[in-house]
Structures are given as C-alpha cells and as structure tokens.
C-alpha positions in Angstrom: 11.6 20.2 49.0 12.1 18.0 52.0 15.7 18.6 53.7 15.7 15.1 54.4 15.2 14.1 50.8 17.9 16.6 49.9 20.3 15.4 52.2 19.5 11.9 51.1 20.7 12.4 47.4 23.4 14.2 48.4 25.0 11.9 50.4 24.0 9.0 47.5 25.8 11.4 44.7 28.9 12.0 47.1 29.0 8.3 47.6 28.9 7.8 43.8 31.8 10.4 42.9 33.9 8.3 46.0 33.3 4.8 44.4 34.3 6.2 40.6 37.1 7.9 42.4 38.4 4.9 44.2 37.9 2.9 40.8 39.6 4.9 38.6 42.7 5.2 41.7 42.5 1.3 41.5 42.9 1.4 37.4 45.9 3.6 37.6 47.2 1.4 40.2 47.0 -1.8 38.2 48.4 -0.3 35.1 51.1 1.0 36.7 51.5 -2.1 38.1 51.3 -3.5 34.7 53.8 -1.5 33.3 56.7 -2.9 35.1 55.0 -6.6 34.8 57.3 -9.2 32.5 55.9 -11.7 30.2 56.6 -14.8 32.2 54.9 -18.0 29.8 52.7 -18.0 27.1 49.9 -20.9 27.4 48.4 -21.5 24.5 44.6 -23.1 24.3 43.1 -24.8 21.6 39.6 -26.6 22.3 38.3 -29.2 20.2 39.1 -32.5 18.7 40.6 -31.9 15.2 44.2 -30.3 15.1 44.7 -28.6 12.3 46.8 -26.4 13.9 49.0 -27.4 16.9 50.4 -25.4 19.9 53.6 -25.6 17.9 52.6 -23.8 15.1 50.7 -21.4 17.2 54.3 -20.9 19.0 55.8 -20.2 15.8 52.9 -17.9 14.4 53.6 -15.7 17.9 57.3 -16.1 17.8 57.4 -17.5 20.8 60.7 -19.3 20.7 62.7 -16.7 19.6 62.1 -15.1 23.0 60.9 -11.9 21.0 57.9 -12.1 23.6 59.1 -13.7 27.0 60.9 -11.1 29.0 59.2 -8.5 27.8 57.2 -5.6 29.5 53.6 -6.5 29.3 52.5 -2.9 27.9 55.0 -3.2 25.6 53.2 -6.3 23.7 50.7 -5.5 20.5 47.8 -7.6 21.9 46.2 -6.9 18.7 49.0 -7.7 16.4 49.3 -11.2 17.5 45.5 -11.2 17.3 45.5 -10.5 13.5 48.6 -12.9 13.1 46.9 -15.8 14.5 43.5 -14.6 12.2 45.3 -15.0 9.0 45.9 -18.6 8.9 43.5 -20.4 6.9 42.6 -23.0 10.2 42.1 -20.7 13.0 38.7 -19.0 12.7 38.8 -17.1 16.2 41.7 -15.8 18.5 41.5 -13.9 21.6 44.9 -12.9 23.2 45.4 -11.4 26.9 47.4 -10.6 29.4 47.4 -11.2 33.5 48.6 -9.6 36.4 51.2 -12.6 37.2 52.7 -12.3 33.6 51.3 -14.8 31.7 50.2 -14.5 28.1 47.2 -16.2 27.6 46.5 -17.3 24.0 42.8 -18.7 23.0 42.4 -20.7 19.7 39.3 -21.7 17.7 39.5 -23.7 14.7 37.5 -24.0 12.0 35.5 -27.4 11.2 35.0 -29.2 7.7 32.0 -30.7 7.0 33.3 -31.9 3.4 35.7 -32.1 1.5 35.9 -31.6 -2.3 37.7 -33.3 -4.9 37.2 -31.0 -7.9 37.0 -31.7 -11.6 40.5 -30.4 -11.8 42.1 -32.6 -9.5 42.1 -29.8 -6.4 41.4 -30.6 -3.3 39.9 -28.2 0.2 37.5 -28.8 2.7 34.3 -26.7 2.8 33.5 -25.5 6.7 30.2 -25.1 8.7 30.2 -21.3 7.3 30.0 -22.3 3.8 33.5 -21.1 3.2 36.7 -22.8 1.4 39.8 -24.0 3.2 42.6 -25.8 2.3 43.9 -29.3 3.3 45.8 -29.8 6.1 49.3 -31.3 6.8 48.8 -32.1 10.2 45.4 -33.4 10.1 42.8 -34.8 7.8 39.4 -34.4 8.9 37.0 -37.4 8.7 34.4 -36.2 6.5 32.1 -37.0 3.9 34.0 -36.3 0.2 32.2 -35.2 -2.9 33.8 -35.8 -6.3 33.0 -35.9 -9.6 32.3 -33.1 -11.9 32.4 -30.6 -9.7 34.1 -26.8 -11.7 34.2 -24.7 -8.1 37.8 -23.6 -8.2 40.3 -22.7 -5.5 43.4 -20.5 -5.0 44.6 -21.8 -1.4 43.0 -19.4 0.4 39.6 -18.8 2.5 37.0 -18.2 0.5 33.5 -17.9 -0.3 31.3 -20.6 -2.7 31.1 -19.3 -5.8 29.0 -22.4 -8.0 25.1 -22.9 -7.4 26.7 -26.5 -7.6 28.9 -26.0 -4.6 26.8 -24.5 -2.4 24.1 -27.3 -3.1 27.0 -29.6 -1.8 27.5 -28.1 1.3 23.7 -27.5 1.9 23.4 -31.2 1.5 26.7 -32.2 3.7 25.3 -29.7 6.5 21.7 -31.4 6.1 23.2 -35.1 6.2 25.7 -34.1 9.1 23.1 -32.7 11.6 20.6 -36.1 10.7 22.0 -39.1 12.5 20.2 -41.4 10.1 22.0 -39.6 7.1 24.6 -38.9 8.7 25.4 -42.9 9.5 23.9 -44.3 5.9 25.8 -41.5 3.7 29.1 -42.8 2.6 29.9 -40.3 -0.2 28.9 -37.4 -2.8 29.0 -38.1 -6.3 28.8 -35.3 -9.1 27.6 -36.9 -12.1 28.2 -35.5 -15.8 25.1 -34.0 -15.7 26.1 -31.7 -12.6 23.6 -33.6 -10.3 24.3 -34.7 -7.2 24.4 -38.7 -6.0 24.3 -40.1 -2.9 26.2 -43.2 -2.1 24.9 -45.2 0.7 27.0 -47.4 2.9 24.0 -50.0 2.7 23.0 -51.2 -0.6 24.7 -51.0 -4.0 22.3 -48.2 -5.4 22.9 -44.5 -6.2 20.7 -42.1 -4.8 20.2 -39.1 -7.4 18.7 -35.7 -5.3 19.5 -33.8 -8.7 20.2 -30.2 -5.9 19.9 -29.3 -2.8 16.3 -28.1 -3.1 13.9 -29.7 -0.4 16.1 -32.4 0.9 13.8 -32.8 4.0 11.0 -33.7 1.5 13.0 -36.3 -1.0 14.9 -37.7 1.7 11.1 -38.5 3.6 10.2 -39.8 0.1 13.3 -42.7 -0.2 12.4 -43.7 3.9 8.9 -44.6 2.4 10.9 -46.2 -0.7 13.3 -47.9 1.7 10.1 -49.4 3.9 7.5 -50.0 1.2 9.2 -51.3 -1.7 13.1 -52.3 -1.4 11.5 -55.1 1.4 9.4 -56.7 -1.6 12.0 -56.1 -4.5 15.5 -56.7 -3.1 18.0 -54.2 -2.5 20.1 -55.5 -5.2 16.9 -54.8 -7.3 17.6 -51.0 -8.6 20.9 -49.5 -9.6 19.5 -46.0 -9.2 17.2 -44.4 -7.1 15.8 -41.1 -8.2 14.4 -38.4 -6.0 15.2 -35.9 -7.7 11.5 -34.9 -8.2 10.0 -34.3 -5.0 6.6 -36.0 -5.8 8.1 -39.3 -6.7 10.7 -41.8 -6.7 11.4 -43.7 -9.6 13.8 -47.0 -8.9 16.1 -47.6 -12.1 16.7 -51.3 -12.5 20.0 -53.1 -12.6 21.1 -54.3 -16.1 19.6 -57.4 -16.9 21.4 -60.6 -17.9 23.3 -61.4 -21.3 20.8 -63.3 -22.4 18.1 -61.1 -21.7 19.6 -57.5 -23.0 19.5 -59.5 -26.2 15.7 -59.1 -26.2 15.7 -55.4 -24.3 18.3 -52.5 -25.3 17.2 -50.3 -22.6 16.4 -50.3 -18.8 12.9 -50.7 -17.9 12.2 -47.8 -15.5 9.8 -48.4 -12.0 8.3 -45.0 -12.0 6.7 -45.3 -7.9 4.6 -42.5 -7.2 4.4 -41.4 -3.5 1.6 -40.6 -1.1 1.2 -37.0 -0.5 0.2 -37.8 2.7 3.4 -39.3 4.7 2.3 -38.9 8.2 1.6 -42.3 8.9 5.3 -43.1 8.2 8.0 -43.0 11.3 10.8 -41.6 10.4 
C-alpha cells in the first residue's frame, strides 16, 4: 500500500480521536459547570391564542412560587418530573422543559385545541379536540366553537379520553370537515342531534335544517346542497323548505314548511319535493 495513503489515514484517524477527545473534555466541562449553576427564573411559554391554561397555573403546576425550584442547583432539578406534571393536565397536550447555562428554566407549553363542543343528552358538557379526543371545559376560557346538542349518549368522566359512540365520532368527523372549509365553516351555526340519532345542520343563513343523517361522504352531500342552494332555493324561496335532506348521497329532497291553517284542513301531511341530482356536478363552481 502506498506510504502516502497510509500516512494520510492516519493522520485523519488521529485527528478524529483529537476532535472526540476535545468534545467529550468540553462535556465534562459544561457539566461541571452545570453542577454548581443555580436556577435563576423560570420563563414560561405558551403559544397560541386560546388560554386554557395561563402562566399562573403553569407556575403553580411547577411550584414555582413556593421557591421549591429557584435557588436550586440545576442538576439537582427532575427535568422529567415537571415534564410529566405539566402532561397530566387535561389542557396541555405537549411540554418540553430545559435548562441553560445562565440558569434559567425554560418551560414550553402546547395546548390542546377544541373544535366542538358537546352538550350531551345528559346534561354534560366537554369539548372534543383536533385528535378526536374528550376534554373538559375550561374556567379560564371558553373556546368559540361550533356546539352540537341534542340526543347525543357519548358519556364523560372529566378526563381525556377517547370517542367511544359511532355517533360521536361522526360529530367530530363533521366539525373537522366544516372547520377546515371556509364556506362551511362561515354558514354552519350549530349541530343538532335529532331523536333519531342523525345529525342536522343549522345554517346561519336561512331558517332550514340540513339533515346529513352521519358523517359518511360529507364532501359528496355537501356538493349536492351547493347545487340545491344554486338551482332550486333561487326559484322557490328560502323560506320555502323546513328541511333539507342529504342524507342520501344521490339526492336531496327539500321538506316543505307547514302549510297555512286553512289549508292543513285539506292536507294532514307535508308534501315532500323529492329533487334528484345530476351525477355529473362538474359544471357546478363550488
């Protein structure tokens, strides 16, 4: 073998070994350092708009104002004790706890974010998040979100959890479907269970329900009532139809509004408008 060549890796290993060397030096140093370092502040972060839980009540989770961590030695701080602390309450979804050289405790917060909120058939109410999972309400803040009520049987014990109910996960596939469309998400007032367990949409414009029966293809019935919306209600009225069902996604039938005193004399039920759909939708702008 070449005794250049030889030299050559030589020289690169030896430099190697030197770097590592001087770096692991450099981590002794700094722990040493941060051995004898006092915790100075604690400066608490938490990003966002909604404040479910304030620096406060992050102070009091961490104990901060009873001095149990100010004044003390750095390595002498269970980072990952706070860490789990901060974890178990119901509004924080992420925390990330560290330490620097100048003694600072540095205290990252994420909260979690409702997208509804539940009014149950049993008179309890929590907030369902962007994970699909329960929460309760807050005393510090209340979220402005769409509510669903009604007959809705998904229970809850104050705690995060999981969605138990076909029923309630429908309602948060639909509140996550409205919330990330800016058109549903600015013409959907409410939620409405109704006795049959099917869901209702209540629009801000126009005194008519809209039934979507689950959450199965919303993208498809909710295409279907935009072709409603532009082809019929124009002609009719708004005030035509109590009820707008597209529940079945290859039609939407438009339930009248009660007729007059005079004429439910002659008719003892509601004449239904059954509108059947083109399949083909592409000419419509959404």
């Amino acid at each position: 073998m070449d005794k250049k060549l030889i030299w050559k890796r030589l020289l690169t290993g030896g430099a190697w070994v030197i770097c590592l060397g001087g770096l692991v030096v450099l981590m002794s140093f700094i722990e040493s350092k941060k051995a004898s370092v006092l915790c100075t502040a604690v400066k608490v972060n938490i990003p966002g708009n909604q404040y479910f839980i304030d620096k406060q009540e992050v102070d009091q989770i961490l104990q901060t104002n009873s001095h149990t961590l100010i004044g003390r030695k750095l390595e002498n701080i269970n980072i990952q004790d706070l860490e789990n602390k901060l974890k178990a309450n119901p509004f924080i979804e992420f925390a990330k706890v560290y330490t620097e050289m100048d003694g600072i405790l540095r205290v990252e917060v994420s909260q979690r974010q409702p997208i509804l909120r539940v009014m149950n058939h049993y008179d309890m109410d929590f907030y369902i998040d962007q994970h699909g999972l329960k929460i309760p309400l807050s005393s510090n803040f209340t979220a402005r979100v769409l509510v669903a009520n009604g007959y809705i049987d998904e229970l809850f014990t104050n705690h995060v959890d999981s969605l138990h109910t076909q029923l309630a996960k429908d309602l948060y596939k639909t509140a996550d479907y409205i919330r990330k469309d800016s058109l549903w998400d600015a013409q959907i007032a409410q939620i409405y269970v109704n006795v049959d367990r099917e869901i209702e949409l209540i629009p801000r414009v126009g005194s008519q329900r809209i039934l979507i029966g689950n959450a199965d293809s919303l993208n498809v019935k909710l295409r279907n009532l935009v072709a409603f919306y532009k082809q019929v209600l124009p002609q009719v009225g708004w005030d035509k139809y109590s009820k707008i069902n597209i529940k079945y996604t290859n039609q939407v039938i438009g339930i009248k509004n009660q007729l007059t005193k005079a004429d439910s004399a002659k008719a003892k039920a509601l004449r239904l408008d059954s509108l059947k759909m083109k399949k083909d939708t592409s000419q419509i702008k959404m």
